[in-house]
C-alpha positions in Angstrom: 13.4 6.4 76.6 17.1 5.5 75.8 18.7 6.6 72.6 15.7 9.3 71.7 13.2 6.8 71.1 15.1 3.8 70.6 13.1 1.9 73.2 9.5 2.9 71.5 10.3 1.6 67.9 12.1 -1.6 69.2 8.4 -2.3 71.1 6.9 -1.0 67.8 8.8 -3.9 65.8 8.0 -5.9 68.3 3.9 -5.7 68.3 4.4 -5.0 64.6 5.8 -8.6 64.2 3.5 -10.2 66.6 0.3 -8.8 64.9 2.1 -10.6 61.7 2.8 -13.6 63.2 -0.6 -14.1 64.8 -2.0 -13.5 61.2 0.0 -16.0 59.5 -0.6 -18.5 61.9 -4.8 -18.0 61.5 -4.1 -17.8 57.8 -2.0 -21.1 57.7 -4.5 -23.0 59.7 -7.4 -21.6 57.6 -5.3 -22.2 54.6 -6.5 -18.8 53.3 -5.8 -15.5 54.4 -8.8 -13.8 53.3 -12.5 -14.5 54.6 -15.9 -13.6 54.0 -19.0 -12.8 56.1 -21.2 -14.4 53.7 -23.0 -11.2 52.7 -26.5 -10.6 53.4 -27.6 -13.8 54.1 -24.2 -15.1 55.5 -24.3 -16.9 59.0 -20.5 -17.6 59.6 -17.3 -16.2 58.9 -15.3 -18.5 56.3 -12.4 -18.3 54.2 -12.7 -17.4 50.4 -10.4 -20.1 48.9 -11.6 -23.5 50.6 -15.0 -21.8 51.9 -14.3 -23.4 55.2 -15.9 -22.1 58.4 -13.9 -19.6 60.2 -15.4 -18.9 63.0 -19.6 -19.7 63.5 -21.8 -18.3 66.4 -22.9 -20.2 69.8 -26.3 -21.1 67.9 -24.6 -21.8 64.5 -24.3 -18.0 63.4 -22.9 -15.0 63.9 -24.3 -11.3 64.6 -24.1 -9.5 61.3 -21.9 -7.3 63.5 -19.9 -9.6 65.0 -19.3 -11.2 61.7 -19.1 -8.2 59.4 -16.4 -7.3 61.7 -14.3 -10.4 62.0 -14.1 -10.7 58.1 -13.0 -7.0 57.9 -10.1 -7.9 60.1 -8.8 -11.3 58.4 -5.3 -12.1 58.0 -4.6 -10.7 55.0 -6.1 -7.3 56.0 -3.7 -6.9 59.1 -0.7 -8.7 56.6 -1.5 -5.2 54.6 -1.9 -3.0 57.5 1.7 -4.2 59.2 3.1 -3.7 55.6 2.2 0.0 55.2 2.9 0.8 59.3 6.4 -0.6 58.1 6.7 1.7 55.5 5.2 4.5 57.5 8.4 3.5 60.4 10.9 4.0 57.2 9.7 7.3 55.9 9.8 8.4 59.6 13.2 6.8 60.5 15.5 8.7 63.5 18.4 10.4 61.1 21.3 12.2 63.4 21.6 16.0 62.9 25.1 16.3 61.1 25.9 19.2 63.1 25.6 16.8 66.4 27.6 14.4 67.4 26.0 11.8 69.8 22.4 9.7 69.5 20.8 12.2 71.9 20.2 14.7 68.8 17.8 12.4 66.8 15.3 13.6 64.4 12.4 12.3 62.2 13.7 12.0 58.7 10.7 13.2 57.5 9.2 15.5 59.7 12.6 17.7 60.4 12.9 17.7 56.8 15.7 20.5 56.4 14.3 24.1 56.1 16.1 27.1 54.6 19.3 24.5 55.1 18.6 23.9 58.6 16.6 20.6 60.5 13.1 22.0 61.7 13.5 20.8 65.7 11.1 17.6 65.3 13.1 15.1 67.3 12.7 11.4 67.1 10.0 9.5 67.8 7.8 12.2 66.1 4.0 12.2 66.7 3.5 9.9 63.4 6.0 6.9 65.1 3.8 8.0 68.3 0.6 7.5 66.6 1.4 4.1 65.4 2.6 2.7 68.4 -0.7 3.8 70.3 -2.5 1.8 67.4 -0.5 -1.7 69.0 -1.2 -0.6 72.6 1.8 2.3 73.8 0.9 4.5 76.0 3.0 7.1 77.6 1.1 6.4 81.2 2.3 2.8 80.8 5.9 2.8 79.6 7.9 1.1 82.6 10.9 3.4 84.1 14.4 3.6 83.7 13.2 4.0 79.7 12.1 -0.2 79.9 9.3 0.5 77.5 6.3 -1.9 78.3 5.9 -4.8 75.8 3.7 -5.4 73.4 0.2 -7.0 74.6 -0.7 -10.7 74.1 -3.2 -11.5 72.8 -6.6 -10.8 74.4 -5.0 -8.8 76.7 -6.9 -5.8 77.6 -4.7 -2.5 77.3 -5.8 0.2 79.6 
């Protein structure tokens, strides 16, 4: 990766932004960003505001599954999600060590917290920036050479 990890959290913001765009978009066209399953007796997915179907089976109802699942993942639950994996990014920001000049001596401004007066040697992306990205699709076995990180999947796409 260039500039310690520089590549991984731009791809980060990047799948970070498409999740909330894609969520907008199926909230705006819904006109509600939260949906129901209908409970026990529900057969569709639909949103709470307008009650509108969402999204209904092949035979005019979901799986309770299937539906219980898609509700659980409306647009205002991944709006939330992006928002605290934002906040996660900041309390995990790259910080330089002041006693290094240059971007190659990163660290996580949270995880090298100083100890005794020195920076415990957790450089930048630490396994918590690491962890998020693998939740959008990084992998290490898939990042393109010449530190070109991979970008984000579309949507649909399967990530291996």
């Amino acid at each position: 990766m260039t500039a310690q990890g520089g590549d991984l959290l731009a791809w980060l913001e990047s799948a970070i932004t498409r999740a909330e765009d894609l969520a907008r978009a199926a909230a705006d066209k819904e006109q509600d960003a939260s949906w129901s399953d209908g409970g026990e007796y529900g057969e569709n997915v639909h949103t709470d505001g307008v009650a509108s179907a969402v999204v209904v089976g092949p035979w005019g109802y979901l799986p309770d599954a299937t539906r219980t699942y898609i509700a659980a993942n409306d647009p205002a639950s991944v709006l939330r999600r992006c928002t605290a994996d934002r906040k996660l990014l900041e309390l995990h920001a790259p910080m330089e060590d002041p006693d290094v000049v240059g971007r190659d001596h990163l660290h996580c401004q949270t995880c090298a917290a100083p100890v005794l007066g020195e920076l415990d040697n957790v450089a930048f992306p630490c396994s918590t920036v690491r962890a998020l990205a693998e939740g959008y699709g990084w992998t290490e076995e898939t990042s393109l050479p010449n530190g070109q990180g991979q970008s984000p999947p579309n949507e649909g796409e399967q990530v291996t």
